[in-house]
C-alpha positions as CSV (number, residue, x, y, z in Angstrom):
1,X,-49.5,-5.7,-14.7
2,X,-49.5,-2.4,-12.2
3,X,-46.7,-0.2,-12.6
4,X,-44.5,0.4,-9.5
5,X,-41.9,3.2,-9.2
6,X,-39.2,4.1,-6.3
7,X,-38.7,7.3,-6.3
8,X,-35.5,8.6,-3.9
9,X,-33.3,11.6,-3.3
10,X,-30.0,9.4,-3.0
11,X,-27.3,8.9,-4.7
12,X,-27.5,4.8,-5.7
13,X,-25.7,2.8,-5.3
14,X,-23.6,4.1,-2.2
15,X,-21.9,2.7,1.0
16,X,-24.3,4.4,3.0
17,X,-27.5,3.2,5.3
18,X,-30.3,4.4,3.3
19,X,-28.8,3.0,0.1
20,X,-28.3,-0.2,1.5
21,X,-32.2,0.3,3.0
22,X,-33.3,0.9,-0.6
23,X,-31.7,-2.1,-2.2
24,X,-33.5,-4.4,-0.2
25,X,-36.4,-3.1,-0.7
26,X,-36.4,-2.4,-4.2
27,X,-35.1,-6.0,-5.0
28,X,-37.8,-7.4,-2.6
29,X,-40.3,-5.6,-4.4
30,X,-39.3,-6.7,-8.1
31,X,-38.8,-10.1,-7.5
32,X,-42.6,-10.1,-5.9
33,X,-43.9,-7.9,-8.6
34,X,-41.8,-8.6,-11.5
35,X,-40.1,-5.2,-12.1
36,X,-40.3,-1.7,-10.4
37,X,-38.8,1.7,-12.1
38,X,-36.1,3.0,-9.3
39,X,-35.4,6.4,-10.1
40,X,-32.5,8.0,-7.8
41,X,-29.9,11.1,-7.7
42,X,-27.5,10.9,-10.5
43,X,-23.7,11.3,-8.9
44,X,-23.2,13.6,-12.3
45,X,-24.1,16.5,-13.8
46,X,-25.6,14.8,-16.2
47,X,-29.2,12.1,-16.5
48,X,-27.7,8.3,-16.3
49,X,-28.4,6.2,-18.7
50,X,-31.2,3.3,-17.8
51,X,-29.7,0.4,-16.6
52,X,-31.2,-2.5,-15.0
53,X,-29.6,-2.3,-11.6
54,X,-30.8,-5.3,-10.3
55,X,-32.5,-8.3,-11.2
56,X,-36.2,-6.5,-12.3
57,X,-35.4,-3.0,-10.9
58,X,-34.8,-0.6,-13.9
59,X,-32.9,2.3,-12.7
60,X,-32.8,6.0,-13.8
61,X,-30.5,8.6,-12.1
62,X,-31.8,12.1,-12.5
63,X,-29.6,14.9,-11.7
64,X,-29.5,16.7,-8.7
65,X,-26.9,20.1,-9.5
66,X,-26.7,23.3,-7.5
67,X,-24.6,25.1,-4.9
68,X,-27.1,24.7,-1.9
69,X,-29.3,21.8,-1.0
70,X,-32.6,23.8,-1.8
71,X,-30.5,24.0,-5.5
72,X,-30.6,20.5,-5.7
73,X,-34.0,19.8,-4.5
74,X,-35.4,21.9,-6.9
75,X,-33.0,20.8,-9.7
76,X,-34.3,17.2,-9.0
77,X,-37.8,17.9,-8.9
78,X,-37.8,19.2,-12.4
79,X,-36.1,16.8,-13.5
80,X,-38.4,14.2,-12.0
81,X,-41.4,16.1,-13.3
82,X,-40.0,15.6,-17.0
83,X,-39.3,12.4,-16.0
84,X,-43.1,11.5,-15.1
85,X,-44.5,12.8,-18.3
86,X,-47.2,10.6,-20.1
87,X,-46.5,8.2,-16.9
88,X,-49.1,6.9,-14.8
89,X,-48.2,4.6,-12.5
90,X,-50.6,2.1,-10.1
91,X,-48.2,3.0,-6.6
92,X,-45.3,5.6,-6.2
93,X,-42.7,4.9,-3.5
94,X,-41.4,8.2,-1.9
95,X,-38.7,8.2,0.6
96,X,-39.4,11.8,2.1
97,X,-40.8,15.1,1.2
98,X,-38.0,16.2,-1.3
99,X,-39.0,14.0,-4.1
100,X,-42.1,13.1,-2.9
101,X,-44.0,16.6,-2.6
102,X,-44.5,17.4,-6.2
103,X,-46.1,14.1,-6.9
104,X,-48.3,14.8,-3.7
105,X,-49.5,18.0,-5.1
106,X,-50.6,16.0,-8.1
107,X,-51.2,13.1,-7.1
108,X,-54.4,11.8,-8.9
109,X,-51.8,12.6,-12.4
110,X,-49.0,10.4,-11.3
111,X,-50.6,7.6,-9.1
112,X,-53.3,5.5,-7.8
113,X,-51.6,4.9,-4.5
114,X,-48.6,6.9,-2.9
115,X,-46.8,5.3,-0.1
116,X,-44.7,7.6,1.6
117,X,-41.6,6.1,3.5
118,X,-40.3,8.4,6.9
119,X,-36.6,7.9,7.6
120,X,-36.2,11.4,8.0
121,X,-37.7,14.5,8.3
122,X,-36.0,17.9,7.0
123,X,-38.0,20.2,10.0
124,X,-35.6,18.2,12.3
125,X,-33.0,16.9,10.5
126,X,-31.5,19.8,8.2
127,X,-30.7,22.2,11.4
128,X,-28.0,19.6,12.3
129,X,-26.0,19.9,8.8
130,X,-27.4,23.7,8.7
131,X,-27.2,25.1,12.0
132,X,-28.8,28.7,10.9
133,X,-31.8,26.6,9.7
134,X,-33.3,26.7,13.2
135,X,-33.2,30.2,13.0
136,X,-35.1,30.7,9.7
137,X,-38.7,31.0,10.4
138,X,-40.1,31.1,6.9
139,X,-37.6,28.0,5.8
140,X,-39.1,25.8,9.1
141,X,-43.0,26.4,8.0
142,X,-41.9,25.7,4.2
143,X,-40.8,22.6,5.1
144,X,-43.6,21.5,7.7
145,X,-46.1,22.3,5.0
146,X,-44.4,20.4,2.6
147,X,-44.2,17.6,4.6
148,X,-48.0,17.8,6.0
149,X,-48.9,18.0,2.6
150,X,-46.9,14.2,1.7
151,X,-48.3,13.1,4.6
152,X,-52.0,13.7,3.8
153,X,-51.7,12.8,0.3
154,X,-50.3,9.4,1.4
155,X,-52.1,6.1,1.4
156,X,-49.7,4.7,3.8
157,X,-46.4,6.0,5.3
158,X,-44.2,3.2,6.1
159,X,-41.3,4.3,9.2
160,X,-38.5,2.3,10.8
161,X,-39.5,3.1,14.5
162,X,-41.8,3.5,17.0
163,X,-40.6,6.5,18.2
164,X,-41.3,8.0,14.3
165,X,-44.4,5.9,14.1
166,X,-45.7,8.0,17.8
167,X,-44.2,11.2,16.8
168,X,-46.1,11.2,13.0
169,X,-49.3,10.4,14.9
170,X,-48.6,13.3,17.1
171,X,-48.7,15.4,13.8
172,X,-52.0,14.3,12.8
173,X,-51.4,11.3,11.5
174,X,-53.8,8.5,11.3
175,X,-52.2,5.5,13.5
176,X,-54.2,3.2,10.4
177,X,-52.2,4.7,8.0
178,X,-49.0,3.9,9.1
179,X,-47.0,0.8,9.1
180,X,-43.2,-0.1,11.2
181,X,-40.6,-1.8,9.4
182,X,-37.7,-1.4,10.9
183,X,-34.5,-2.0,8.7
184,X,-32.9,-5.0,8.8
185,X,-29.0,-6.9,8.3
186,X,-27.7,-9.1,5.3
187,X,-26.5,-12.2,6.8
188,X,-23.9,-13.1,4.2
189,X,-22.5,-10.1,3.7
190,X,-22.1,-9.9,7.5
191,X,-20.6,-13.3,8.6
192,X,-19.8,-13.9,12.6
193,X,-16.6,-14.0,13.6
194,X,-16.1,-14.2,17.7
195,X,-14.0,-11.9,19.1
196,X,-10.2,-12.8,18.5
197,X,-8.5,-10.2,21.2
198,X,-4.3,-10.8,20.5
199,X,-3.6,-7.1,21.2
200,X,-2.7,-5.5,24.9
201,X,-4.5,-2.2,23.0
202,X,-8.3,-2.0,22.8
203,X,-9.8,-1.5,19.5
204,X,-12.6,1.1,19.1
205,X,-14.5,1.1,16.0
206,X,-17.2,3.5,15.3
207,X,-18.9,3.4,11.1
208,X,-21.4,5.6,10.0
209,X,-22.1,9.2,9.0
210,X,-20.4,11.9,11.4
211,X,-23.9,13.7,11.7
212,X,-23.7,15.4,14.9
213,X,-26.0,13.1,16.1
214,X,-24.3,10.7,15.7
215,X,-22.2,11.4,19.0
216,X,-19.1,10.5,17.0
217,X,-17.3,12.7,19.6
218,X,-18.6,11.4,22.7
219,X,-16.2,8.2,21.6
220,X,-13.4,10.3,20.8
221,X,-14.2,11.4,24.3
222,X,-14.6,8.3,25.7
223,X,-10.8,7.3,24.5
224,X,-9.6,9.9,26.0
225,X,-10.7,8.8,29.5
226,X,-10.2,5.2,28.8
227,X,-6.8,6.0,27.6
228,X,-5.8,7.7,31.0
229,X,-5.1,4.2,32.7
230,X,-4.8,1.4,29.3
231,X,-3.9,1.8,25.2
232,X,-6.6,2.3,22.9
233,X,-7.2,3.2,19.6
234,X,-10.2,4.2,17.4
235,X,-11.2,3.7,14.2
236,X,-13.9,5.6,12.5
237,X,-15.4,4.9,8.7
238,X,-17.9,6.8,7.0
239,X,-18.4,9.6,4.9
240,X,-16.7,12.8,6.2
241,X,-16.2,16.6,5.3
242,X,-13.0,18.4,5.7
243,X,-14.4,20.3,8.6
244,X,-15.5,17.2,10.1
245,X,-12.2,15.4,10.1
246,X,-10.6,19.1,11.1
247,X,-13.2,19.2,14.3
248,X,-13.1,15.7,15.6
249,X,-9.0,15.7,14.8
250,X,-8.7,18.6,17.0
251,X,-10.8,17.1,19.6
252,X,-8.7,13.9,19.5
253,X,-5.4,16.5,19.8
254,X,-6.6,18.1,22.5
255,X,-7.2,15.3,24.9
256,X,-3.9,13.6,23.6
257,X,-5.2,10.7,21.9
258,X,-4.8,12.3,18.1
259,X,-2.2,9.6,17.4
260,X,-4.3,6.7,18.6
261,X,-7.7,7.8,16.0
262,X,-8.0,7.0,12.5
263,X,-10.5,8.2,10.1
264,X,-11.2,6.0,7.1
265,X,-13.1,6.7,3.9
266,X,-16.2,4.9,3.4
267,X,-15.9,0.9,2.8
268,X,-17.6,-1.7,1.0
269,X,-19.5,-3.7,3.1
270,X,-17.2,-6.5,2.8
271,X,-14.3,-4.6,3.8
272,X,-15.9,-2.8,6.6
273,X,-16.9,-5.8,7.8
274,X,-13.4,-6.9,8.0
275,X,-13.1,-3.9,9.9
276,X,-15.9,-5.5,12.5
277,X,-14.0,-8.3,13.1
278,X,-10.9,-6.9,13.9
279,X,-12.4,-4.4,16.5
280,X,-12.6,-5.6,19.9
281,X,-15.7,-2.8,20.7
282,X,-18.4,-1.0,17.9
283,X,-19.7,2.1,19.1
284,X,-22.6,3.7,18.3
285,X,-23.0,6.6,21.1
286,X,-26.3,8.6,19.9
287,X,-27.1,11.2,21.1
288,X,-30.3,12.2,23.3
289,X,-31.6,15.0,20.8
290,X,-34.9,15.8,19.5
291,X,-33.2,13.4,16.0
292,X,-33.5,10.2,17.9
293,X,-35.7,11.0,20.5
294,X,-38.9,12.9,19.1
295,X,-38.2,11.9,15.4
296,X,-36.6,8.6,15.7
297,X,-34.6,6.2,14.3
298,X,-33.5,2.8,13.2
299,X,-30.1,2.9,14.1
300,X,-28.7,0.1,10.9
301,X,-24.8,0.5,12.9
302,X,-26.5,-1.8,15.9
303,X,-27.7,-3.8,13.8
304,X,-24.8,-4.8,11.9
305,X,-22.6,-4.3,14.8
306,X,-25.1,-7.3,16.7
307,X,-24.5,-9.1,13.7
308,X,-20.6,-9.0,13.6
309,X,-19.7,-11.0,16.4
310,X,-18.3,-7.6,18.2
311,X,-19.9,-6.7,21.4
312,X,-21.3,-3.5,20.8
313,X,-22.0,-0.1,23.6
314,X,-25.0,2.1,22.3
315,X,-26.7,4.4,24.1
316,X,-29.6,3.8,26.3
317,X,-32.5,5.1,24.1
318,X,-35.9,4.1,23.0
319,X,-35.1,3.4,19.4
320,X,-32.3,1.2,20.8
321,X,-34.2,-0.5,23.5
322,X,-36.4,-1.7,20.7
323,X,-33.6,-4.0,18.9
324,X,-32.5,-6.1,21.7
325,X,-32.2,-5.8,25.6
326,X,-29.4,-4.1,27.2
327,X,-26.5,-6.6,29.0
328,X,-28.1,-9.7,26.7
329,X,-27.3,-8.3,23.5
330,X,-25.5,-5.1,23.7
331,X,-24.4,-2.5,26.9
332,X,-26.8,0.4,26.3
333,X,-25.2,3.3,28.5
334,X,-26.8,7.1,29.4
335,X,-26.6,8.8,26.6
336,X,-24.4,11.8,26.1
337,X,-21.9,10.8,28.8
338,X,-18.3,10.0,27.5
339,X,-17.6,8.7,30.8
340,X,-20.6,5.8,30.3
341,X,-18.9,4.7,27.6
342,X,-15.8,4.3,29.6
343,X,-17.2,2.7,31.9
344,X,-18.8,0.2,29.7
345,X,-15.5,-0.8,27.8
346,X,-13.9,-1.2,31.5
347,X,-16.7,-3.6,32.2
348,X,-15.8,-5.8,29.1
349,X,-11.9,-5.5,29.9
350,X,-13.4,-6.9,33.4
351,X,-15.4,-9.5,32.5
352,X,-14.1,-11.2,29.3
353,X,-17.2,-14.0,29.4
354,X,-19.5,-10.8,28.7
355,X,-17.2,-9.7,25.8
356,X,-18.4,-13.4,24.6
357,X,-22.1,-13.7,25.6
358,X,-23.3,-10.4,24.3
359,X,-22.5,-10.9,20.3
360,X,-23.4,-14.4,20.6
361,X,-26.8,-13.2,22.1
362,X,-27.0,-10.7,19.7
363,X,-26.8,-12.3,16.3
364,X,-29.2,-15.0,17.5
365,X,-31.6,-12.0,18.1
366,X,-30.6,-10.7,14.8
367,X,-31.6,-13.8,13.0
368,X,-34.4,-14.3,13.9
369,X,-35.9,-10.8,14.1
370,X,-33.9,-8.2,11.7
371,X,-32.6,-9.3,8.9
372,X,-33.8,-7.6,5.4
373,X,-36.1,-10.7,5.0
374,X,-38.1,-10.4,7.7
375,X,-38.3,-6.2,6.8
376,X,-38.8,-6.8,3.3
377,X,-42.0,-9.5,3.9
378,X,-43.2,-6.6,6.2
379,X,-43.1,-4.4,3.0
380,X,-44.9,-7.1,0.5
381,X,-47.2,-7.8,3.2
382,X,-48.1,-4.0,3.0
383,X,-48.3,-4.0,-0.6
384,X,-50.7,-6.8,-0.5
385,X,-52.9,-5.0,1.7
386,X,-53.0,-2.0,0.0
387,X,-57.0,-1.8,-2.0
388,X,-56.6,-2.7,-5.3
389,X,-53.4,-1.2,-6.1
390,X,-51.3,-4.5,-6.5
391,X,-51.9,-8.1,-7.4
């Protein structure tokens, strides 16, 4: 039987998109193949024992230790290299250029095939969680050679957008070689539930990462005008540094509305999904930068937020134009203005039918377009195609 193996620079399992992304996939692809080896970022020090983390996928953790993240990508990759050893496999799954560049460079000793997933790529992602990044010449060309390299060395390169899918093609990439799949929703874990509003004050809920392009505070922003004339509150859940919580807190302090946010810790599914339901609005306010614009995206927080039963306000993009149709399944407003999103919630305080209509809409479009089984036959379907290299 060909030997498949996931290789990814995350932490999993986690409460996080990609991690959720990677389940899917990796469960897809043992129960079509029988068994894949999932090998991931250890959350210690230390290697994790092998465990089967799901029915067929056998999962190592290596570890990933250091004070910067170059520390830890370079950590990892030694660790993976040991890890690879005496191991030939018929396909390796990379999710990006950190774990997938070594076995790129030597490819014909690790693999047959190498597919190479593009979520993300560091020469446009890092300078947002390193701003001096931008600045460091030598830094930028190390990582667009390392990811020209993965890219080359690829047999396909599977991306969630569009956007990504033009922007890779752009770089040199054959349009033959790629293949969208955009991510997709678990149905039963995300129930609908129609909007039940029995409070005079509007609840805001924003989930996700507080990347800054994110536009987390655009809707900090945009409760701050909203709040001017009627009560509001927003809730935000996700991941967040200290100076995170210290920036956007300050933000909310300055434009009064400090005691009407709260910032939660990152929630199970379930429970965040509890937190869906009892929101009256999701925001996801992304912003117009080179991130979702030139790179792209699959935003999963419109997804789930179309699937909640929540009418949801977005931002009038290209990567969210390609999940549904603004004023059918969600209000997509110009990005970047706080006052859009303003204006959108005092459209659905206007018009309580559209509050209705929109999340109905939306999780009928969800259905029957984007949920994991519909991304995950995408991924078999490119297995299958793939010469040789799988049943």
């Amino acid at each position: 039987m060909p030997k498949l193996a996931y290789v990814c620079f995350d932490v999993i399992p986690a409460p996080k998109g990609a991690a959720i992304h990677i389940a899917a996939f990796t469960q897809a692809l043992a129960e079509w193949h029988g068994s894949v080896q999932l090998v991931s970022v250890s959350p210690t020090p230390e290697i994790g024992p092998t465990v089967e983390r799901w029915s067929g996928v056998i999962h190592t953790s290596l570890p990933a230790h250091g004070k910067t993240l170059i520390d830890r990508v370079i950590t990892f990759r030694q660790q993976l290299k040991q890890w690879l050893v005496g191991q030939q496999f018929d396909v390796i799954h990379v999710r990006s250029m950190y774990e997938g560049f070594p076995i790129a460079q030597q490819k014909s000793k690790y693999c047959q095939t190498l597919i190479l997933e593009v979520n993300g790529l560091p020469s446009i992602e890092l300078k947002y969680r390193y701003p001096r990044v931008a600045d460091d010449r030598e830094l930028m060309h190390k990582l667009m050679a390392q990811e020209e390299i993965c890219l080359e060395q690829a047999d396909r390169v599977i991306t969630v957008s569009k956007v990504t899918c033009d922007y890779l093609i752009q770089r040199g990439v054959s349009p033959t070689k790629i293949q969208v799949i955009a991510n997709g929703v678990n149905l039963e874990l995300f129930p609908y539930q129609s909007p039940q509003r029995d409070s005079e004050s509007l609840r805001l809920l924003y989930f996700g990462t507080l990347s800054a392009w994110q536009g987390v505070d655009l809707a900090i922003e945009a409760l701050g005008l909203y709040c001017r004339d009627y009560p509001a509150t927003l809730t935000i859940v996700g991941p967040a540094k200290p100076n995170q919580v210290r920036l956007l807190t300050k933000l909310a302090t300055k434009l009064g509305v400090d005691k009407h946010l709260r910032i939660l810790e990152p929630l199970s599914q379930t429970d965040l999904c509890q937190q869906m339901h009892a929101a009256d609005v999701i925001l996801a306010p992304l912003k117009p930068n080179d991130r979702n614009c030139v790179q792209g995206c699959c935003p999963l927080k419109v997804l789930e937020g179309m699937t909640s039963g929540t009418p949801v306000i977005t931002s009038d993009l290209p990567v969210v134009q390609a999940l549904g149709i603004s004023d059918t399944h969600f209000l997509a407003v110009r990005p970047g203005s706080a006052k859009a999103i303003k204006d959108g919630l005092l459209r659905l305080r206007a018009n309580p039918e559209l509050g209705l209509r929109l999340p109905q809409a939306a999780r009928l479009h969800i259905e029957n377009h984007y949920t994991w089984q519909h991304s995950t036959q995408k991924l078999i379907d490119c297995y299958q195609r793939l010469d040789g290299a799988c049943p």
